[in-house]
VEXDREN-2710 file (C-alpha; in Angstrom, 1 decimal):
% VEXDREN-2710
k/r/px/py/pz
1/UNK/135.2/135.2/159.8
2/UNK/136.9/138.2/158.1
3/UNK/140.1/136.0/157.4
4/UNK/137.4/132.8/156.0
5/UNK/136.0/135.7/153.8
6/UNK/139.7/136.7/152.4
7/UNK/140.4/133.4/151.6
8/UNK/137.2/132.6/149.9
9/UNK/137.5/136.2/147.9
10/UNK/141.3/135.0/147.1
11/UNK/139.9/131.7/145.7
12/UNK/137.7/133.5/143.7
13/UNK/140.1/136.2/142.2
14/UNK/142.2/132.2/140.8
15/UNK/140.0/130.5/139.9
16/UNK/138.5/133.9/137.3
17/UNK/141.8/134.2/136.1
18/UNK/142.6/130.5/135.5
19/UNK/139.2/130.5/133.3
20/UNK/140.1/134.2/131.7
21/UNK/143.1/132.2/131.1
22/UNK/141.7/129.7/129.3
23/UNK/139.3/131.8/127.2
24/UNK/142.6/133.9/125.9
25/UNK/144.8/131.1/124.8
26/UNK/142.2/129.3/123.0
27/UNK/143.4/128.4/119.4
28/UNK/142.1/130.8/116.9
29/UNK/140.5/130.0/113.9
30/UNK/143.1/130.4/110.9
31/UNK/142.4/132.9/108.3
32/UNK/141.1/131.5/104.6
33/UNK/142.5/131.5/101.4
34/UNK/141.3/131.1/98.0
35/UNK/143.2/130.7/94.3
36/UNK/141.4/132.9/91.7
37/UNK/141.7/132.7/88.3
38/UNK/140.3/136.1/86.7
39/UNK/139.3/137.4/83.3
40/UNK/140.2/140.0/81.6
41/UNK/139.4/143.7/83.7
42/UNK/138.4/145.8/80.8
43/UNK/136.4/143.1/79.2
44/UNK/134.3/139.6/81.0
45/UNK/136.1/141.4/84.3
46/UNK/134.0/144.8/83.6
47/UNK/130.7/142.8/82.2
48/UNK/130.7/140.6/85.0
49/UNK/131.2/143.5/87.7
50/UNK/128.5/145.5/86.7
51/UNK/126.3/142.5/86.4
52/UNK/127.0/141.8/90.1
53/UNK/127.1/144.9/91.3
54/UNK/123.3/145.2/89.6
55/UNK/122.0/142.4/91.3
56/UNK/123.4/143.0/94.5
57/UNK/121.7/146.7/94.1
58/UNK/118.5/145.3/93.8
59/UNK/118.6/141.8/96.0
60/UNK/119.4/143.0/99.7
61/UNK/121.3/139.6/100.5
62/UNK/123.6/140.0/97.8
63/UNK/127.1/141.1/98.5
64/UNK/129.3/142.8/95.6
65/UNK/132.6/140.6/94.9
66/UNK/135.3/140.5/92.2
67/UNK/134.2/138.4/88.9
68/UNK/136.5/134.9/89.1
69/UNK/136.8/131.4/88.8
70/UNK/138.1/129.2/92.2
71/UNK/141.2/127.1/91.2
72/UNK/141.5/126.7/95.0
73/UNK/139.1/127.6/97.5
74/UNK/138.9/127.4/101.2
75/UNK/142.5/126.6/102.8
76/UNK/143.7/128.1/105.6
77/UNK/147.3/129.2/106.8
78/UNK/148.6/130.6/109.8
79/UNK/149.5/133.6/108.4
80/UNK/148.7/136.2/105.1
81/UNK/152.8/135.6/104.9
82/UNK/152.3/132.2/105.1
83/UNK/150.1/132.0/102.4
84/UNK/151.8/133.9/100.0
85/UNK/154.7/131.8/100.3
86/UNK/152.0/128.7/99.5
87/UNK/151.2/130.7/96.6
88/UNK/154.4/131.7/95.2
89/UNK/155.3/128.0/95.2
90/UNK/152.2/127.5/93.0
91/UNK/153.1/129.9/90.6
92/UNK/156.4/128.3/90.5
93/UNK/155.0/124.7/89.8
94/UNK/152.3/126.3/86.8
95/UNK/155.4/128.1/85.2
96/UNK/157.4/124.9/85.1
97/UNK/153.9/123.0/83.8
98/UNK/153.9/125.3/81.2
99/UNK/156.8/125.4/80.1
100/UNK/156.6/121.5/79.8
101/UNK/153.9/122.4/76.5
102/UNK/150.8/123.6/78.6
103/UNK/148.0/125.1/77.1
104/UNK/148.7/129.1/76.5
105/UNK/146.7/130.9/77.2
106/UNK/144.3/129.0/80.1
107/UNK/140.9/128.9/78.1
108/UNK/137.5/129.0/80.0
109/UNK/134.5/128.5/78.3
110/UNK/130.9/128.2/79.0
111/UNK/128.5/125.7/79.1
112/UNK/125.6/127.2/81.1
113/UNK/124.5/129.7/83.3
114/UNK/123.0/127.4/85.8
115/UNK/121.7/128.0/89.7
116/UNK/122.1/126.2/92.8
117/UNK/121.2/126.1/96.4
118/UNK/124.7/126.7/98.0
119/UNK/125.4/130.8/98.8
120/UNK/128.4/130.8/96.7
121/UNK/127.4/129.1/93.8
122/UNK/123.6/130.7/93.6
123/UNK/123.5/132.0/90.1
124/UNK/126.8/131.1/88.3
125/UNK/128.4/130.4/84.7
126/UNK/129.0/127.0/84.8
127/UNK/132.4/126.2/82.6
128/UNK/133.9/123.4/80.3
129/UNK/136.1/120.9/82.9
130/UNK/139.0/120.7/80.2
131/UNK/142.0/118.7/80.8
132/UNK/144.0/122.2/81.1
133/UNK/141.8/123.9/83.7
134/UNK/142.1/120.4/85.5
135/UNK/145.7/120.1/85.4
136/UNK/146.1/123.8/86.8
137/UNK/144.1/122.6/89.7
138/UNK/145.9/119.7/90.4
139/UNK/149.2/121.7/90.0
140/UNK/148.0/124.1/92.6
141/UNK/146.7/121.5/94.8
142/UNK/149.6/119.2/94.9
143/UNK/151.3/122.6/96.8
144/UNK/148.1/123.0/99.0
145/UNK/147.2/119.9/100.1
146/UNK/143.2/121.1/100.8
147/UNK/141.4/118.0/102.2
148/UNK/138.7/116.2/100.4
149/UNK/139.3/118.6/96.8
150/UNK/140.5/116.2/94.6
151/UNK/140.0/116.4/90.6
152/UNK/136.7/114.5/90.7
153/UNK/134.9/117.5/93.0
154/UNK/136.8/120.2/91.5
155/UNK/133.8/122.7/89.5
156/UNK/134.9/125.4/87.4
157/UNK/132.5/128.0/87.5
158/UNK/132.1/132.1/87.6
159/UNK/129.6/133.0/89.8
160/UNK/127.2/135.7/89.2
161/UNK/125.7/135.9/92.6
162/UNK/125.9/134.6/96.3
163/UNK/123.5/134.7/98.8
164/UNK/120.1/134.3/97.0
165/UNK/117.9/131.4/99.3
166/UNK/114.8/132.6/97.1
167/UNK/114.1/130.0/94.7
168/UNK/112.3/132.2/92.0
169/UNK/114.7/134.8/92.4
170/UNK/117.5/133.2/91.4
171/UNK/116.0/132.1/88.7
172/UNK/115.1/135.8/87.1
173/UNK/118.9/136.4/87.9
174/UNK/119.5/133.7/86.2
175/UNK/117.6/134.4/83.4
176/UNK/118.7/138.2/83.4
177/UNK/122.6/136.9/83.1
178/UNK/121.2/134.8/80.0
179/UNK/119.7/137.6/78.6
180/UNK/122.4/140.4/79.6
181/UNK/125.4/138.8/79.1
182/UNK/125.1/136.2/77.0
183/UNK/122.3/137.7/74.7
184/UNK/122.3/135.4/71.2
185/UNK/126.0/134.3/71.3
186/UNK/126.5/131.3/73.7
187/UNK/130.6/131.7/74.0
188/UNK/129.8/135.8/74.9
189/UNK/131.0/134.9/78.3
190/UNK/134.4/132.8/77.0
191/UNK/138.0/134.0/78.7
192/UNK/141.6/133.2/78.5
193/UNK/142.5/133.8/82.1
194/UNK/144.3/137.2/82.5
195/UNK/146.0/136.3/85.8
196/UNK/146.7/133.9/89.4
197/UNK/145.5/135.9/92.1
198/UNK/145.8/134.7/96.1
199/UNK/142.7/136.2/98.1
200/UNK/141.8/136.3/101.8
201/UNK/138.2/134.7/102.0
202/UNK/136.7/134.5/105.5
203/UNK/133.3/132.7/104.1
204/UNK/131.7/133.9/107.2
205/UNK/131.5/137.0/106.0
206/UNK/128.4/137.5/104.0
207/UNK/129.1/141.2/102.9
208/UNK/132.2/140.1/101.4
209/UNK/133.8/143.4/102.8
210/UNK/136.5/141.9/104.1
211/UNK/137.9/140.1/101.4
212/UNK/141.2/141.8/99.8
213/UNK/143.4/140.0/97.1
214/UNK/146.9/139.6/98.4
215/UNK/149.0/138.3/95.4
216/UNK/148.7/137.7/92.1
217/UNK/150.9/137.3/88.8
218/UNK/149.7/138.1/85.1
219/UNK/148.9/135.6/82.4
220/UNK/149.7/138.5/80.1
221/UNK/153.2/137.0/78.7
222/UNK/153.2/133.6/80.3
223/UNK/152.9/133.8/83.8
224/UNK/154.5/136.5/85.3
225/UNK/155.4/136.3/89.0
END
């Protein structure tokens, strides 16, 4: 009996590590990227901020974030290094695009401040889809390759809040953004983009805490890398 016991223990003691096994070589999920485009710091950037930082001091499910516009949103790599290599290869293709007659500086302007019902685009700034704003998506996505984004669902927009399910309230955010930032002047909120930047986005992350900029080059004097 003792020696049945052993052997039934000793079957045990495999089979728990086959399955711990199993549970520790499971594939993990790749980190996420994102492209920014961002606005000026000491002007939109600084409006912008403190607009988000307001609402998110008064909304509880409202994260703070940095002010942007997505060129390129959700693509994952293996690696932070990884990614930055993917990046630097899209600065490289914008700089030769540019230097083929682009438009400089890259323009965004407004056409509404608009809500919706996804948690990143709640309350946003919706912007013009102009040829040039186009054409630096497709430059960065002929490097990237992210399934299904494709001109035709490509929407430029700076967000103003994430994570507002309450119908009404996104509304009187939307409605304070009106008021605050564009006030009586409809292009108020209007930027040349002031630089590229390469972030680390894990969307599952609703505080936003863990989402750091990794890269980014200056629109400054052309694009500097």
């Amino acid at each position: 009996r003792h020696h049945t016991h052993a052997n039934t223990h000793t079957s045990r003691v495999v089979q728990f590590h086959a399955v711990f096994a199993r549970e520790t070589t499971k594939p993990r999920p790749m980190p996420m990227y994102s492209v920014w485009l961002e606005p000026p710091p000491a002007t939109i950037g600084a409006r912008t901020q403190k607009f988000i930082a307001d609402v998110a001091s008064r909304v509880p499910s409202a994260p703070m974030f940095a002010p942007h516009v997505t060129l390129l949103g959700g693509f994952t790599f293996v690696s932070d290094e990884a990614a930055c290599v993917a990046f630097d290869a899209v600065l490289v293709r914008e700089k030769e695009h540019r230097a083929e007659g682009a438009e400089a500086p890259l323009r965004c302007s407004t056409s509404a401040i608009l809500c919706g019902d996804r948690r990143h685009q709640c309350v946003y700034v919706n912007l013009e889809k102009t040829q040039a704003l186009v054409a630096a998506f497709e430059t960065a996505n002929a490097v990237i390759a992210l399934p299904g984004a494709s001109s035709d669902t490509f929407m430029p927009h700076m967000s103003l809040a994430y994570g507002i399910d309450d119908e009404g309230v996104r509304d009187g955010v939307r409605a304070d953004a009106e008021a605050t930032l564009l006030g009586d002047d409809p292009r108020a909120l209007d930027f040349d983009v002031a630089s590229y930047s390469l972030w680390k986005t894990d969307i599952e992350d609703d505080s936003c805490d863990s989402w750091v900029r990794l890269a980014s080059a200056s629109f400054r004097n052309g694009l500097e890398m």
